[in-house]
C-alpha positions in Angstrom: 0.0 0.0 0.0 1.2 3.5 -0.9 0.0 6.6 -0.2 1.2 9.6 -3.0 1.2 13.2 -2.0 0.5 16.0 -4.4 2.8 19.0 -3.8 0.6 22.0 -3.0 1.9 24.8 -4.6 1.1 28.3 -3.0 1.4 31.8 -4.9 1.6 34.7 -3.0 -0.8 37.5 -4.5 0.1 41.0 -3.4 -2.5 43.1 -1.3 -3.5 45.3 -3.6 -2.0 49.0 -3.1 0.5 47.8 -0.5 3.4 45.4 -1.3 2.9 45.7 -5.0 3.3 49.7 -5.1 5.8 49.7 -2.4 7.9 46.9 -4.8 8.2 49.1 -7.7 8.8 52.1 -6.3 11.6 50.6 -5.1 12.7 48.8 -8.3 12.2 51.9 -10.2 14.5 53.7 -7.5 16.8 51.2 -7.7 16.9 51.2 -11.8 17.4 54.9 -12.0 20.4 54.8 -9.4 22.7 51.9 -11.0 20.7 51.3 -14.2 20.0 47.4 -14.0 20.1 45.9 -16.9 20.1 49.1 -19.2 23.4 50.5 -17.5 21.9 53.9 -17.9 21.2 55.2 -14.2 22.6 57.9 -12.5 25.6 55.7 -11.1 26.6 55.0 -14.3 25.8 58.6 -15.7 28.5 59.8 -12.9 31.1 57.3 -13.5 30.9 58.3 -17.2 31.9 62.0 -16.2 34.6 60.7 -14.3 36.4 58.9 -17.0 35.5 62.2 -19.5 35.9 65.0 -17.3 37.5 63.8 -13.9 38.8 66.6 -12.2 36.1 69.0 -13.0 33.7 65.8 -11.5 35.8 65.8 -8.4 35.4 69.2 -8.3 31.9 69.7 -8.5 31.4 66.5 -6.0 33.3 67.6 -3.3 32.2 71.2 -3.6 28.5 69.8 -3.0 29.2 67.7 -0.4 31.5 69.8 1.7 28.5 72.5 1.3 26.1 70.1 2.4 28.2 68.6 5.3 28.4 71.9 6.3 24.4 72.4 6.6 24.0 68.9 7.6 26.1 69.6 10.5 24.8 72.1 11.6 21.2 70.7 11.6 22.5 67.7 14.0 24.1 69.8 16.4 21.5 72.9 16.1 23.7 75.2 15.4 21.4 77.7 14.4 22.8 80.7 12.8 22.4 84.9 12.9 19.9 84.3 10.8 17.8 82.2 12.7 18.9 79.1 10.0 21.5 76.3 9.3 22.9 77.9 6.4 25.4 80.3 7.9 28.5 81.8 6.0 30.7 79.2 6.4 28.4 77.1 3.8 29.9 78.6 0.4 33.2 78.7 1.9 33.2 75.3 2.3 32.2 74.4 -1.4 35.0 76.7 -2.4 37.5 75.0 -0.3 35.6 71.7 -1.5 35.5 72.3 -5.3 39.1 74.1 -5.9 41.5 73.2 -3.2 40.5 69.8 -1.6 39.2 67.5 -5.1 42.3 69.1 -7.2 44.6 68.0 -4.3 42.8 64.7 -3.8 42.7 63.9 -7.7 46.9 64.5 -8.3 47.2 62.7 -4.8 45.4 59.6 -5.8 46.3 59.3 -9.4 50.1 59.6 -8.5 48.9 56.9 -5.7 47.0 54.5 -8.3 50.0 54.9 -11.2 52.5 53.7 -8.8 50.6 50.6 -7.9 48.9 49.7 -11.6 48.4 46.1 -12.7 49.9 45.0 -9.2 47.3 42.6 -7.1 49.8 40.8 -4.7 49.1 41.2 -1.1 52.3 43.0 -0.6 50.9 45.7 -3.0 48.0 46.1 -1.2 50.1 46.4 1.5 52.0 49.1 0.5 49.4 50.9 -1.2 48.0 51.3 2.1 51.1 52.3 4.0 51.8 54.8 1.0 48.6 56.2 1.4 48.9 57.1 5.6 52.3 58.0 5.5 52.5 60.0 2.5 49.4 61.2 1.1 46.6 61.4 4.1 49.6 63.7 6.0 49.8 66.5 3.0 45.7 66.1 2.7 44.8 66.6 6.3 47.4 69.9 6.8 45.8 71.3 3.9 43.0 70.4 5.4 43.1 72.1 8.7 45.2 74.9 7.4 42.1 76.1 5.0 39.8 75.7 7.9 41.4 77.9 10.1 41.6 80.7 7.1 38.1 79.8 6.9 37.7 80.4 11.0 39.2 83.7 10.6 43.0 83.3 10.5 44.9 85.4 9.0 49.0 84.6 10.1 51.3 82.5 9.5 51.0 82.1 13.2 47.4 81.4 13.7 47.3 78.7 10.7 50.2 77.1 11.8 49.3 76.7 15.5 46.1 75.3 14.3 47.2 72.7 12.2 49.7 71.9 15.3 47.0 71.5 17.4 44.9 69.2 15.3 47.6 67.4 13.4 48.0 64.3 15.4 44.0 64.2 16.1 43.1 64.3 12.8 46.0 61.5 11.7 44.5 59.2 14.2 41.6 59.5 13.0 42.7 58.9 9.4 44.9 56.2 10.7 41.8 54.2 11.7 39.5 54.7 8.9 41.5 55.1 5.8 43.4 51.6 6.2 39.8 50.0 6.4 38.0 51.8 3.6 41.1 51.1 1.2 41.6 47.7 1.9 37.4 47.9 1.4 38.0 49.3 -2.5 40.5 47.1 -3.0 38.5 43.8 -2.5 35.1 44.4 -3.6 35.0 47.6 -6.1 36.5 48.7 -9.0 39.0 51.3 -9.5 36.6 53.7 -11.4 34.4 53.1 -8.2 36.8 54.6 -5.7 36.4 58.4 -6.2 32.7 58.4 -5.4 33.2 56.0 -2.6 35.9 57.6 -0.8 33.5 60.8 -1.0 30.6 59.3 0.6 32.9 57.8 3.8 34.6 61.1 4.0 31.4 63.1 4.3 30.0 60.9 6.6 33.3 60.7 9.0 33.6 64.4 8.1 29.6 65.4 9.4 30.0 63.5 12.1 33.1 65.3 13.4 31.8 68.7 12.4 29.1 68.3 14.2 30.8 67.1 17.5 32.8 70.3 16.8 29.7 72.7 16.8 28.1 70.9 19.4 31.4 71.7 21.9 32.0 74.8 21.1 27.8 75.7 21.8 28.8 73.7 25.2 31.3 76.2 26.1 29.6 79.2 24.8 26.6 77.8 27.6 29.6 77.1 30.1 30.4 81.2 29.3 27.3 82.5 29.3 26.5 81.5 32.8 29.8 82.3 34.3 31.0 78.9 34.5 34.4 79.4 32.3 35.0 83.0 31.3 38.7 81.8 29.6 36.7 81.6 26.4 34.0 80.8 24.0 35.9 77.7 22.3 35.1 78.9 19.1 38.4 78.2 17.7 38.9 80.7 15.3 41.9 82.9 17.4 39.7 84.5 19.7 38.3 82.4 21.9 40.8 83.0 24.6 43.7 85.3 23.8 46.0 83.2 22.3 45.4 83.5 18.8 46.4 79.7 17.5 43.2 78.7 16.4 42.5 76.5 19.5 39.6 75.7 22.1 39.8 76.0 25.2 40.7 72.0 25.5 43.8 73.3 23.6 42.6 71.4 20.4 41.5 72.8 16.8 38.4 72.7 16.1 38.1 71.3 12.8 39.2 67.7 12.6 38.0 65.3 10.4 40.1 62.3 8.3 41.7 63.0 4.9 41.5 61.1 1.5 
């Protein structure tokens, strides 16, 4: 005696206006950011302009973005300006220090950095690629970096921009020290080279908000501290005049403006 069982098949039907819509809004999303099949999205759109017009990509990328971190900042911490919003005057500085000092830096930088290690895939390579990359390139990136942020702070000697970038120097390389190693050996396993520009960007703007807004939200902590007679030394602003000594430092004795370099 045998007893055959028939295999019950069961189709899921969509609740209709729910999953379905919520499905291809998604897909459609989806389709217009890396293409699918069509290779015609917006991810493919901007990896185009890099290999036609890369630095003047870079530049308008990183102009955007530091703009935006800027604001975004700001918003986190509530750093509400003058005039009652986010946007303060530090915003368009920051897409000028964004579009024509940090992306033409970071493009000669990196493609001095990805010529020297061409067609090489060994272990050691990657090694060194790394290596090259703290020693060498993150150390000229981040004093740039902090120097153009104390201009930008309202420095305006030789003094004040070196002091700050004295202060901040070994913060900042920490930092970089820790996250560069990781989102490097990241590029080098799973994406390709043509992939690394706009991938860089997005970890430094996120690493860089994040900072900027621990920053803001410090210095309003010691502006508070001042304002009710706590700590009169200062108002941690870091731009020179916060408390006499004109380096560009807090009152913890750091910079400010710290955030890691690619």
């Amino acid at each position: 005696m045998s007893v055959k069982f028939e295999k019950e098949t069961v189709k899921n039907t969509p609740i209709p206006g729910l999953g379905g819509r919520k499905h291809e809004i998604a897909h459609e999303i989806g389709e217009r950011l890396t293409g699918g099949e069509t290779a015609q999205g917006y991810l493919a759109a901007y990896l185009q302009q890099l290999q036609t017009n890369p630095l003047r990509t870079k530049m308008l990328t990183s102009g955007s973005l530091s703009a935006l971190q800027e604001v975004l900042a700001s918003w986190i911490a509530k750093d509400v300006g003058p005039s009652g919003h986010y946007v303060n005057s530090r915003v368009p500085k920051m897409a000028v220090y964004g579009a024509f000092i940090s992306a033409p830096l970071g493009h000669f930088l990196i493609s001095i950095l990805q010529r020297m290690f061409s067609g090489r895939t060994s272990l050691t390579a990657k090694i060194m690629q790394i290596l090259v990359s703290n020693l060498f390139i993150a150390p000229i990136q981040n004093t740039v970096y902090l120097a153009s942020m104390a201009v930008i702070a309202g420095a305006r000697t030789f003094h004040q921009i070196r002091a700050t970038i004295r202060a901040g120097f070994m913060p900042v390389m920490k930092v970089s020290w820790v996250v560069s190693p990781l989102a490097l050996a990241f590029a080098q396993k799973f994406l390709p080279e043509q992939t690394w520009v706009p991938f860089f960007n997005i970890v430094a703007f996120v690493i860089g908000t994040w900072i900027n807004s621990q920053t803001k939200k410090k210095r309003l902590q010691a502006l508070r501290r001042k304002h009710y007679g706590d700590d009169g030394r200062g108002d941690g602003r870091g731009d020179g005049r916060g408390d006499g000594r004109g380096d560009g430092r807090s009152q913890s004795g750091k910079t400010d403006y710290s955030r890691p370099g690619y």
